[in-house]
N, C-alpha and C positions, 0 to 999 in steps of 0.2 A: 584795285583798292582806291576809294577817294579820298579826297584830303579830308574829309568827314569822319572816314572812320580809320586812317592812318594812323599808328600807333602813335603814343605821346614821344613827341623829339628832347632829349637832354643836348643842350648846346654851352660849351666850356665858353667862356672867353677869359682871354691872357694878354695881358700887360705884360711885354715883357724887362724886364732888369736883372743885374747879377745880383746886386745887395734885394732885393726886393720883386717878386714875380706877383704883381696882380691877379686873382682870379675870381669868376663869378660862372655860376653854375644857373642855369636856367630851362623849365619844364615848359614846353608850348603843347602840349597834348589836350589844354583847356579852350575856353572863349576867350582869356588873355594868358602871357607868359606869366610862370608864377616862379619868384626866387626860390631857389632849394639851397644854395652856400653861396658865400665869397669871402675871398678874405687874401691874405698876402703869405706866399711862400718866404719867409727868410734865409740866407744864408749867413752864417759864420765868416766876420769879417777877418776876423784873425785865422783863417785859413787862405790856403792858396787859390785861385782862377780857378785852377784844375779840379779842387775836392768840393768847391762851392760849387762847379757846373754837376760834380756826382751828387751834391746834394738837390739840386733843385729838379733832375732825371729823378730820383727817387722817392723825392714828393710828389713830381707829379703822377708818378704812376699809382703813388696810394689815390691820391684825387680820381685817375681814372677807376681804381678797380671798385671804390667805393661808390660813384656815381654811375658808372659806365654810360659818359656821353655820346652820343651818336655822331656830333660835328664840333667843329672847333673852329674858333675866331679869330685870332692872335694879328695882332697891333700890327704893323709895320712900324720899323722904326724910319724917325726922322733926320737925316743925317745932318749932322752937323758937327762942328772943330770943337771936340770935349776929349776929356781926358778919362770917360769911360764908355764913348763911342765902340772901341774896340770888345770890351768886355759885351757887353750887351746886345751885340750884335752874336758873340758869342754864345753867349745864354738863350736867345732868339733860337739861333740852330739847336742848342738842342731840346729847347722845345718843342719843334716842328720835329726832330726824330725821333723823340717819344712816344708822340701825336701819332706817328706812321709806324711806329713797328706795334702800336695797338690797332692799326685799321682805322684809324679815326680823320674822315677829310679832314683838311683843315679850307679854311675862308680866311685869306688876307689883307686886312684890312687897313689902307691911311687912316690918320687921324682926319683929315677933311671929310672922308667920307664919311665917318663915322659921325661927325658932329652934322655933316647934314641931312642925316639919314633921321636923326634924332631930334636935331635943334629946326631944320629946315636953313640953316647955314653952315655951309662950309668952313665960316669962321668965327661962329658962334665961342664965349669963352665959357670955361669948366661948367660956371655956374649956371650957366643955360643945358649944358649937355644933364650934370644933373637932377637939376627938375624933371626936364624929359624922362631919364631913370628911374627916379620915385613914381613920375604919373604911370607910366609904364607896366613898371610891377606892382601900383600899388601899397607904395612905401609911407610909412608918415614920418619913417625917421631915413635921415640919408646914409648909405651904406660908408662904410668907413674900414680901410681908408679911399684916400683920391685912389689909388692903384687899384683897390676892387672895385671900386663904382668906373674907372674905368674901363676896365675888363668886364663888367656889367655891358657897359655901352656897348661892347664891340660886341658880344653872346646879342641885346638884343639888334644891333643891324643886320646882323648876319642870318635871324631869324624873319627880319623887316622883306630882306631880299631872295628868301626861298619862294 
């Protein structure tokens, strides 16, 4: 099969956080990638660590069974001294075991790479990543919020580098 007539790829990308999980859903089976969702998982702040990471497993699995993506992109987190480094790194994993008990690769992506896969800098800021996004998919309005149009970003580099 060529990449011609290769089915259309659905590619998730994920911003990950506990109070908030980025995602953007993207179809490349055309001459450009075209938006199909994105938007922000929430959790329930006045819940515990523990029933917020059940909620944000059961989100995404509606996300998967309703899209059914082929690949997945997810952030890399940037470490640094926060006071919800820990959490979010938590939420991280279990997005990436979600990802895997559906079959779904995943692509893990820095933010460096990602801005210069998009921007053509690695330290391009926000605002440059998304313009790229819009030209990209073809937006006239930018996706919203920052967390999906980030999760955007990462769905299209991970599409940029197959």
């Amino acid at each position: 099969m060529t990449a011609a007539t290769a089915p259309p790829t659905r590619i998730i990308g994920i911003d990950p956080g506990l109070a908030r999980v980025g995602y953007g859903l993207i179809d490349t089976g055309g001459p450009r990638p075209s938006l199909l969702d994105c938007g922000i998982l929430r959790t329930d702040p006045g819940r515990s660590d523990g029933e917020r990471l059940v909620e944000i497993a059961a989100d995404l699995r509606q996300l998967i069974r309703r899209w059914r993506p082929q690949l997945a992109a997810v952030e890399t987190f940037f470490f640094h001294r926060s006071s919800t480094t820990i959490s979010v790194v938590q939420a991280r994993g279990v997005l990436v075991m979600t990802l895997a008990r559906f079959g779904i690769p995943v692509v893990e992506l820095a933010p460096m790479r990602i801005k210069l896969a998009l921007a053509g800098s690695g330290h391009a800021d926000k605002g440059e990543v998304l313009v790229a996004v819009m030209r990209e998919l073809q937006l006239s309005d930018p996706p919203r919020p920052d967390d999906a149009a980030d999760a955007l970003a990462a769905a299209l580099t991970a599409w940029f580098q197959r």
